[in-house]
C-alpha positions as CSV (number, residue, x, y, z in Angstrom):
1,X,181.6,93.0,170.1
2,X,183.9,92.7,166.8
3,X,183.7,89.7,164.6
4,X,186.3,87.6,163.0
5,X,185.1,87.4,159.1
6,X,186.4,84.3,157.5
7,X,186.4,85.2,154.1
8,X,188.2,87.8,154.6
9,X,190.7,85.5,156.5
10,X,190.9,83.1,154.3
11,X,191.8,85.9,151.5
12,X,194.6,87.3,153.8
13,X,196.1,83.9,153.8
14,X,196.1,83.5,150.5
15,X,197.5,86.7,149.9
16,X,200.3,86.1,152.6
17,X,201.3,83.0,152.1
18,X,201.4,83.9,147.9
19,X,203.7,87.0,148.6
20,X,206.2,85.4,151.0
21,X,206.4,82.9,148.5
22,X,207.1,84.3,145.3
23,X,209.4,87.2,147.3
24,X,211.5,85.4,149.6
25,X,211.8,82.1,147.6
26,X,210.3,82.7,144.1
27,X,208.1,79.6,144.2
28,X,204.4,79.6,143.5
29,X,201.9,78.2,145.6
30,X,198.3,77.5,144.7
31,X,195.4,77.7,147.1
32,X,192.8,74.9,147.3
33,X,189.4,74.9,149.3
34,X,189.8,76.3,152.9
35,X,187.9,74.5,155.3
36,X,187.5,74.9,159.1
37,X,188.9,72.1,161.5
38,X,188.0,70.9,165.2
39,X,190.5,71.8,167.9
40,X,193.3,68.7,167.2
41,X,194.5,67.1,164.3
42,X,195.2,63.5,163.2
43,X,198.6,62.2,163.2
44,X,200.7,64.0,161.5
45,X,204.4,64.0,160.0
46,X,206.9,66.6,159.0
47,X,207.2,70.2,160.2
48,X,205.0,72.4,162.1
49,X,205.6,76.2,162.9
50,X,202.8,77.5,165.6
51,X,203.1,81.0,166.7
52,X,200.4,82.0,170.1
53,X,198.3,85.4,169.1
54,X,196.9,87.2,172.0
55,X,195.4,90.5,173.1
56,X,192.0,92.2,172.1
57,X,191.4,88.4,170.9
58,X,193.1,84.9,171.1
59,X,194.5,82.0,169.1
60,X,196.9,81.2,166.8
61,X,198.7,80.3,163.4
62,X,200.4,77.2,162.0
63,X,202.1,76.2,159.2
64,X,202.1,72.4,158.4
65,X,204.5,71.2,155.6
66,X,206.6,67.8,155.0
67,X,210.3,67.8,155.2
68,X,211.0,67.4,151.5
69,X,209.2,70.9,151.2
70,X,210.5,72.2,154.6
71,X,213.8,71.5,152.8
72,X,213.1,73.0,149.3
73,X,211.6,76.4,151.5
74,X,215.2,76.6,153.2
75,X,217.3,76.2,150.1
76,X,215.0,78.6,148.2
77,X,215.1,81.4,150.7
78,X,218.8,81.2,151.1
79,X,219.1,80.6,147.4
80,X,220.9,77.4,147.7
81,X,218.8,76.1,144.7
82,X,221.7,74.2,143.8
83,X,221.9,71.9,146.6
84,X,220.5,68.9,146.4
85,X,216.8,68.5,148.3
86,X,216.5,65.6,150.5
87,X,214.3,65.1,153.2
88,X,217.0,66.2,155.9
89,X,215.8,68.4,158.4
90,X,218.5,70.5,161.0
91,X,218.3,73.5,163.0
92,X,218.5,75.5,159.7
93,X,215.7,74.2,158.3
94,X,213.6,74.6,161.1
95,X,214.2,78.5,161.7
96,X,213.8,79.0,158.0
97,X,209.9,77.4,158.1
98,X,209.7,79.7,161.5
99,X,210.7,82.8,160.0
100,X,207.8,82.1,157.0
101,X,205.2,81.2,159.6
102,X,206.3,84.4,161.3
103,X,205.9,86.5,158.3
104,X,202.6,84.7,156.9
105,X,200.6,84.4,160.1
106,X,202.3,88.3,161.0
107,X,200.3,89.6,157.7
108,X,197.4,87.7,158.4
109,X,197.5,89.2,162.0
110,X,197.7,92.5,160.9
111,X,195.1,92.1,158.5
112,X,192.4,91.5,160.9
113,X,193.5,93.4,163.3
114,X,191.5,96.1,161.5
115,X,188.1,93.9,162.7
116,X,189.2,93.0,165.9
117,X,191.5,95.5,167.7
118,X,195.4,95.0,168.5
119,X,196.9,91.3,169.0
120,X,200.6,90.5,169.8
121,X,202.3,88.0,168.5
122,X,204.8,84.8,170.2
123,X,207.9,83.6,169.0
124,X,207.7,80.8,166.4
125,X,208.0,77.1,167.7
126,X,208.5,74.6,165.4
127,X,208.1,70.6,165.7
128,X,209.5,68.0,163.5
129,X,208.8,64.2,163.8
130,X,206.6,61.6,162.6
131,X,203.2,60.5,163.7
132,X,202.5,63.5,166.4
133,X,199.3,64.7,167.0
134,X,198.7,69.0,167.6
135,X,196.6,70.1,169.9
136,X,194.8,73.2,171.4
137,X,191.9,74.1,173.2
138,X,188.7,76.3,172.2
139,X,187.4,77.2,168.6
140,X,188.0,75.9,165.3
141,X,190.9,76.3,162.9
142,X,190.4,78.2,159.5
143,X,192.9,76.1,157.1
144,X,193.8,76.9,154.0
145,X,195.6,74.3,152.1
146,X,198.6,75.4,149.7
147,X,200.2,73.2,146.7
148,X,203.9,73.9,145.9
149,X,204.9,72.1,143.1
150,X,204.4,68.9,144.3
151,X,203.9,69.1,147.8
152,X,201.2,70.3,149.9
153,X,201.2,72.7,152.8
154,X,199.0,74.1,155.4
155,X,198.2,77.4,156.5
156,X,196.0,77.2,159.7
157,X,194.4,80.5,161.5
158,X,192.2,81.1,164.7
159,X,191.1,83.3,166.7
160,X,188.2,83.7,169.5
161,X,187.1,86.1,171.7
162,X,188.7,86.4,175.0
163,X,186.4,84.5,177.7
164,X,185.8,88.0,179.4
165,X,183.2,88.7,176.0
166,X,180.9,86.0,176.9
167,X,180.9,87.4,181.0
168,X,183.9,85.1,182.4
169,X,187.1,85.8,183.2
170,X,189.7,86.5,180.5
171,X,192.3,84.3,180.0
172,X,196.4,84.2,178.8
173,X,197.8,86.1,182.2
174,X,195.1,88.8,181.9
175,X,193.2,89.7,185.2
176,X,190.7,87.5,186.1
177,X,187.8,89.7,188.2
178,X,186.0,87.1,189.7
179,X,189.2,86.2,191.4
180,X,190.2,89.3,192.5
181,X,186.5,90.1,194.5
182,X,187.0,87.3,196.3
183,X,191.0,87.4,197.2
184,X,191.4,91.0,197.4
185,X,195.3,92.1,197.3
């Protein structure tokens, strides 16, 4: 069975999330200590971009910023630098922190897709509100915490196994065997 190296996750990240920035919105981000984090988060507020990954393996990537930055991300890809930044979050704002999460968490997919065999990828969703809570089921999160100039943001990565690894049934509309003896089409 293939195994998920973090390090070398937690490199991709880094590498992702420094390219998109400085290419798409010339801003620098610094990486701090990545840490690993339990299924759910605390409260949170601001913006969060999740995108599902599934195929040889399963999981995810997020993207966790506040809206002062979520704002600064949109008026620097669009080169809008101009424009004042406020904390005022609308439709355009949200697509432009999908589209980096897509980008990011698309390199970091395609990065360890050397290790662990081909994954698709979901279209972005994106939340915005104040103290909400994200939440998803299985292993832990690799995080990789970012500062942009001063404001933080959050790169978060995981990916397991399907369930079919460990001798039950895969999972994410995949056939499930066990099923199929017993209710045979």
């Amino acid at each position: 069975m293939p195994t998920l190296d973090k390090d070398k996750v937690v490199k991709s990240i880094c590498t992702a999330t420094g390219q998109v920035f400085s290419t798409m919105m010339t801003l620098e981000v610094v990486p701090e200590a990545s840490y690993e984090e339990a299924n759910s988060t605390d409260n949170v507020d601001g913006v969060v971009a999740m995108i599902g990954l599934a195929g040889s393996w399963v999981g995810g990537g997020v993207i966790h910023c506040d809206a002062r930055l979520a704002r600064k991300l949109y008026t620097h890809m669009l080169m809008m630098e101009g424009e004042a930044e406020s904390d005022t979050v609308n439709a355009d704002v949200l697509d432009a922190v999908a589209e980096i999460a897509n980008m990011i968490i698309g390199n970091v997919k395609n990065d360890v897709e050397e290790d662990v065999g081909m994954i698709g990828m979901g279209i972005p969703s994106v939340v915005f509100g104040k103290n909400f809570a994200t939440r998803s089921s299985g292993t832990n999160w690799i995080v990789v915490p970012f500062i942009c100039e001063d404001a933080h943001l959050w790169v978060k990565f995981c990916l397991t196994p399907p369930a079919s690894y460990a001798g039950g049934p895969e999972i994410l509309g995949r056939e499930f065997a066990r099923v199929r003896r017993l209710y045979p089409a």
